[in-house]
N, C-alpha and C positions, 0 to 999 in steps of 0.2 A: 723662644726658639721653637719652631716647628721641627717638631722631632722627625718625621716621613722628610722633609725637603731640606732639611737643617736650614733653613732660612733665620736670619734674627731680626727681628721689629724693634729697633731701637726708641730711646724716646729722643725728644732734642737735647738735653741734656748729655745721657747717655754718647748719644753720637759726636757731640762735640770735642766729648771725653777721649773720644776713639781716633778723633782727628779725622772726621769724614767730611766730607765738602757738603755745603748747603746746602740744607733740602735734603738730602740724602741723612734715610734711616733705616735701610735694610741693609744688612752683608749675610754671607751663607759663613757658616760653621768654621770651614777650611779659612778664609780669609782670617778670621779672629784666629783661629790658632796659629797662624806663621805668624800676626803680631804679638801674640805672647815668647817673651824672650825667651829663647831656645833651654837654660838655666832651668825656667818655670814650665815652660810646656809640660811635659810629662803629668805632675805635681796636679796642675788644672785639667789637662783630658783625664787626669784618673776620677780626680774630684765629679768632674760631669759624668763620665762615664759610668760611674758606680752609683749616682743618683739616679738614672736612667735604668740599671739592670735592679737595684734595689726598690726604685720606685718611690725613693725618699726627698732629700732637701743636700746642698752640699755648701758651704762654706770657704773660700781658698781667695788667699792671697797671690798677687804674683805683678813684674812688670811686664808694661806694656811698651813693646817700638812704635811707637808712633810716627805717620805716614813723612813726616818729616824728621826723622832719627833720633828726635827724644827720647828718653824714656819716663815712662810715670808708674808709679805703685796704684794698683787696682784692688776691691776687697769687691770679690762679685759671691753674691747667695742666690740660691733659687731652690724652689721646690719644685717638683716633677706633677702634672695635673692630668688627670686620665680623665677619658672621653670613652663612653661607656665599655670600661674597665681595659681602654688601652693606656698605653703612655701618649701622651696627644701632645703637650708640649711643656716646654720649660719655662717660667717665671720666674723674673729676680729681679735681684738691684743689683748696680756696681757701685763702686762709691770711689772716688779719691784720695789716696790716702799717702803721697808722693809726700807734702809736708810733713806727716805725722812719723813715715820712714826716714827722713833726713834729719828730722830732730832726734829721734832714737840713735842715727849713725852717730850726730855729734856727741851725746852724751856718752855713748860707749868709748868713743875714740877721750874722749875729755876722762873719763874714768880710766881709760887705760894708762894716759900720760901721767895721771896722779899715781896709779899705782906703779909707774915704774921713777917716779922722783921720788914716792917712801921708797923702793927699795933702793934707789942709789945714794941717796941721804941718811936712811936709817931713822926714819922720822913716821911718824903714825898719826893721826884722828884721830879723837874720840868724843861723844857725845852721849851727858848724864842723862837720865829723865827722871827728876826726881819725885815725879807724882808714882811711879814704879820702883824706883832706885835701878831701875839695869840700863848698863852702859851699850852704848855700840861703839863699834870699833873699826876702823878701816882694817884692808887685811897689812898695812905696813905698821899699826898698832898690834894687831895680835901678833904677828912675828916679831916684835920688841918684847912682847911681854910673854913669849912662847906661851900662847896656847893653842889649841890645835888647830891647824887652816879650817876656813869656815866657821869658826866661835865668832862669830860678827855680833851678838847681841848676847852679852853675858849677865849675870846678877853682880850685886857689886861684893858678895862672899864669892864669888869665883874670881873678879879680877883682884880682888884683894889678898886673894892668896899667893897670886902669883908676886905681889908687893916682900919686899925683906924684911921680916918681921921688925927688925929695929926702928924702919922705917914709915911702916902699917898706920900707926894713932897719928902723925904728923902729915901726911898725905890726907887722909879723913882730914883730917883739923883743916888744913887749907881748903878744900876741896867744899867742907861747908860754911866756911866763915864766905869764900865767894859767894855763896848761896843765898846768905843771909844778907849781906853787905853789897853786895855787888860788886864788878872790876873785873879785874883778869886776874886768872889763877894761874899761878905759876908756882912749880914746887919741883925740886930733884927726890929724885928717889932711887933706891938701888932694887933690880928684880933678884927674886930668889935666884 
């Protein structure tokens, strides 16, 4: 971007990204910021703007409306290049990143539904690592086993504490004869 005319010199790539017609690889400043989604604007003119008054590099995600009402996730970087010691223009990449945000959406939305079937079942995760001995735990695991929200990754002397002592040697015994033998582990137990 020519920072005097705010002009941007796309590459083909780039423009295609942008959904501009062929052959066409310039737009001025104002056209790129009405297609960033109104949401994101602000977030991206700050990003540029403060690379331009600092004189640095900026970083910033955001979506794009596309000329035909799409929308796509954009990751644009640039550094600020001065021209005997003005700001003269901007260079950067955008990159695509529309799949990489949609698969983020699913697994959030896919963890969330898990975590609202442990709490309506009362049922939890959990997963040993026995080259460490510490457990993780979903959070429908640590609220079975009260300990405190966020304990996702315990020692097995903390989750074991939370075990009824009468209970404690036979949970282990199960727990490593799977270990050794292989199968499924299945054991009751009572928590303190």
């Amino acid at each position: 971007m020519d920072v005097e005319t705010g002009a941007i010199q796309f590459s083909e790539h780039a423009a295609l990204m942008h959904g501009l017609p062929e052959n066409v690889f310039v737009m001025n400043r104002f056209e790129l910021r009405k297609m960033v989604h109104p949401e994101d604007r602000e977030a991206f003119v700050s990003a540029v703007t403060r690379a331009l008054t600092d004189g640095t590099g900026y970083d910033v995600e955001a979506r794009l409306i596309l000329p035909n009402g799409n929308l796509s996730w954009f990751r644009s970087q640039g550094r600020v290049e001065l021209v005997n010691g003005r700001r003269s223009r901007i260079v950067g990449a955008v990159i695509d990143i529309t799949q990489e945000k949609l698969l983020l959406n699913k697994l959030h939305e896919s963890a969330e539904r898990m975590r609202l079937a442990e709490e309506a079942a009362r049922f939890g995760v959990w997963e040993w690592d026995p080259a460490t001995g510490d457990f993780t735990l979903s959070e429908g695991a640590v609220g079975l086993v009260g300990l405190p929200t966020g304990s996702c990754t315990v020692t097995a002397e903390v989750l074991y504490s939370t075990v009824h002592v009468d209970d404690r040697a036979a949970s282990n015994e199960a727990r490593e004869r799977t270990f050794l033998v292989g199968g499924r582990y299945e054991h009751e137990r009572r928590d303190r």
